[in-house]
C-alpha positions as CSV (number, residue, x, y, z in Angstrom):
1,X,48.5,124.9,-62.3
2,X,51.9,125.4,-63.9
3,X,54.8,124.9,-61.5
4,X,58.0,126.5,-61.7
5,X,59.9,123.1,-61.1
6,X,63.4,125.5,-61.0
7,X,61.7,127.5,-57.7
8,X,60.2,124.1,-56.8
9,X,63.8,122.6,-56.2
10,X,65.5,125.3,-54.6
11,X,62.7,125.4,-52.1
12,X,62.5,121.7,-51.1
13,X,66.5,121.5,-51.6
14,X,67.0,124.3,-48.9
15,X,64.0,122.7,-46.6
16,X,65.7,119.3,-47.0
17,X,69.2,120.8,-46.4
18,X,67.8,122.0,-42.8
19,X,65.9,118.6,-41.8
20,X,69.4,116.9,-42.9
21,X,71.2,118.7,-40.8
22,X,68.8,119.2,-37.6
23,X,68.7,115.0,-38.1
24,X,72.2,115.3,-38.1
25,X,72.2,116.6,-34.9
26,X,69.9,114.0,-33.5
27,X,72.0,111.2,-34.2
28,X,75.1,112.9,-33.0
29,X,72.7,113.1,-29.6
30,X,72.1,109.6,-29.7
31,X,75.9,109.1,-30.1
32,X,76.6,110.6,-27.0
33,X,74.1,109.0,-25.1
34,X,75.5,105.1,-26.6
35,X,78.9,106.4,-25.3
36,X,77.4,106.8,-21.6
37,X,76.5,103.0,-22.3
38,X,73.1,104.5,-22.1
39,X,70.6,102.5,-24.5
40,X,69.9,104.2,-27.9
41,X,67.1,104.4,-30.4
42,X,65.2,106.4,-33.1
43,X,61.9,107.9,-31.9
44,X,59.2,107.7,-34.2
45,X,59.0,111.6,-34.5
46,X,62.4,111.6,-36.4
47,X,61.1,108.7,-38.6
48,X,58.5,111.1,-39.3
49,X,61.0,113.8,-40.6
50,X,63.4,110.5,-42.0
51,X,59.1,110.4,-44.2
52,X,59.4,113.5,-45.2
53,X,62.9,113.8,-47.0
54,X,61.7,110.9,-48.4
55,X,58.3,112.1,-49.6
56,X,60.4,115.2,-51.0
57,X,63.0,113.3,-52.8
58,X,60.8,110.6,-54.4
59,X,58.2,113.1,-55.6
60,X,59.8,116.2,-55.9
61,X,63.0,115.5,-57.4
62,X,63.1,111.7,-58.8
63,X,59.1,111.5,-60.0
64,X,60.2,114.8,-62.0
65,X,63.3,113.2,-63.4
66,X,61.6,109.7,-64.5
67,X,58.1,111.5,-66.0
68,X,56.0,109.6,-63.5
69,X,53.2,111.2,-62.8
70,X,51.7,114.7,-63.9
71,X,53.4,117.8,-63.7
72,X,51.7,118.4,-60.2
73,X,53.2,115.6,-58.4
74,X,56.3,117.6,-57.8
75,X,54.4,120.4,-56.3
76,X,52.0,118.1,-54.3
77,X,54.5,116.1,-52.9
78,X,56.2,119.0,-51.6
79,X,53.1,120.0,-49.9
80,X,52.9,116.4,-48.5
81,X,56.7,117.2,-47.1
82,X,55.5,119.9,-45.5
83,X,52.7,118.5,-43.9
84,X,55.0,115.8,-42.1
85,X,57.6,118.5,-41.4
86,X,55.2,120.4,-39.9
87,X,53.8,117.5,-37.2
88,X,57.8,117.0,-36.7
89,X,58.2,119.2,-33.6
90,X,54.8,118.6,-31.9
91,X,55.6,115.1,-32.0
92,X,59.3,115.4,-31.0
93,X,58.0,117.4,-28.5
94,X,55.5,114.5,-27.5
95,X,58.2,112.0,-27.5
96,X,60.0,114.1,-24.4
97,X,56.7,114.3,-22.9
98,X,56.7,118.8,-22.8
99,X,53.1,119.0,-23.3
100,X,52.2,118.3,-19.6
101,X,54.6,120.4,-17.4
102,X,53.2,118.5,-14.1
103,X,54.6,115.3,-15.5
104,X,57.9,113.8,-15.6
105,X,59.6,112.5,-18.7
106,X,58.5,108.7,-19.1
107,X,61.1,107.4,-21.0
108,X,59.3,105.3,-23.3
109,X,59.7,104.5,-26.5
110,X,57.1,106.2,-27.5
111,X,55.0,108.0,-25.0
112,X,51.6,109.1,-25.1
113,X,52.1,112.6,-26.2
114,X,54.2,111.4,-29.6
115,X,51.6,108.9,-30.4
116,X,48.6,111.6,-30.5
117,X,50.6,114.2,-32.3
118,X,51.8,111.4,-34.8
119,X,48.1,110.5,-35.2
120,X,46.9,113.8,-35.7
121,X,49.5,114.3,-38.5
122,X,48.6,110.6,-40.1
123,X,45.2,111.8,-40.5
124,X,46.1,115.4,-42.0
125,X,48.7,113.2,-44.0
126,X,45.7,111.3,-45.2
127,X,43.1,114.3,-45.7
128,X,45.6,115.7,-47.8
129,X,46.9,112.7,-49.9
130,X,43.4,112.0,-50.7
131,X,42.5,115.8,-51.4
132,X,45.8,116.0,-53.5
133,X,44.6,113.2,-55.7
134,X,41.0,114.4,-56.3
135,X,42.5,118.0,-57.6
């Protein structure tokens, strides 16, 4: 495989630009609930989209950069990003507790619903990390 590191970039720049901002909007959320005097925090969903950015601009722009790794880390990474990015809504989704619609929200920290969609994207994040490195 030959990537096109150029096509590469804009991709993960533009998928980056929209986690940024939609995490953006998040905290501004968590803003106004602090200035209700209401308590504050930052679910584990978003710190699954804060691991993505970072999974996108340690591989796919930094690793690049420095030479670490081969020219596929770039392109694996980015796939890695995605991954995460993809588990992002079902688990922020969990975290409000919308999968059961004959429950009420249960305004945990983490409820049930965000921990099984945050496990079942850890173990697709680890089938593919270990795929990736086989290939």
């Amino acid at each position: 495989m030959d990537p096109d590191l150029g096509a590469l970039w804009t991709a993960a720049g533009v998928v980056s630009g929209f986690q940024v901002t939609g995490f953006a909007l998040r905290i501004n959320r968590e803003i106004d609930v602090s200035g209700k005097g209401d308590i504050t925090w930052l679910p584990p969903a978003d710190i699954l989209n804060l691991l993505s950015i970072a999974v996108t601009m340690l591989g796919v722009f930094i690793a690049p950069v420095l030479s670490v790794g081969s020219a596929t880390v770039p392109v694996k990474a980015f796939g890695l990003s995605v991954l995460l990015l993809a588990g992002y809504p079902f688990a922020l989704a969990g975290h409000y507790d919308m999968f059961n619609p004959r429950t009420h929200r249960s305004w945990m920290y983490c409820p049930r619903q965000e921990r099984i969609a945050l496990a079942v994207v850890g173990v697709s994040a680890v089938a593919y990390t270990a795929l990736a490195m086989l290939r």
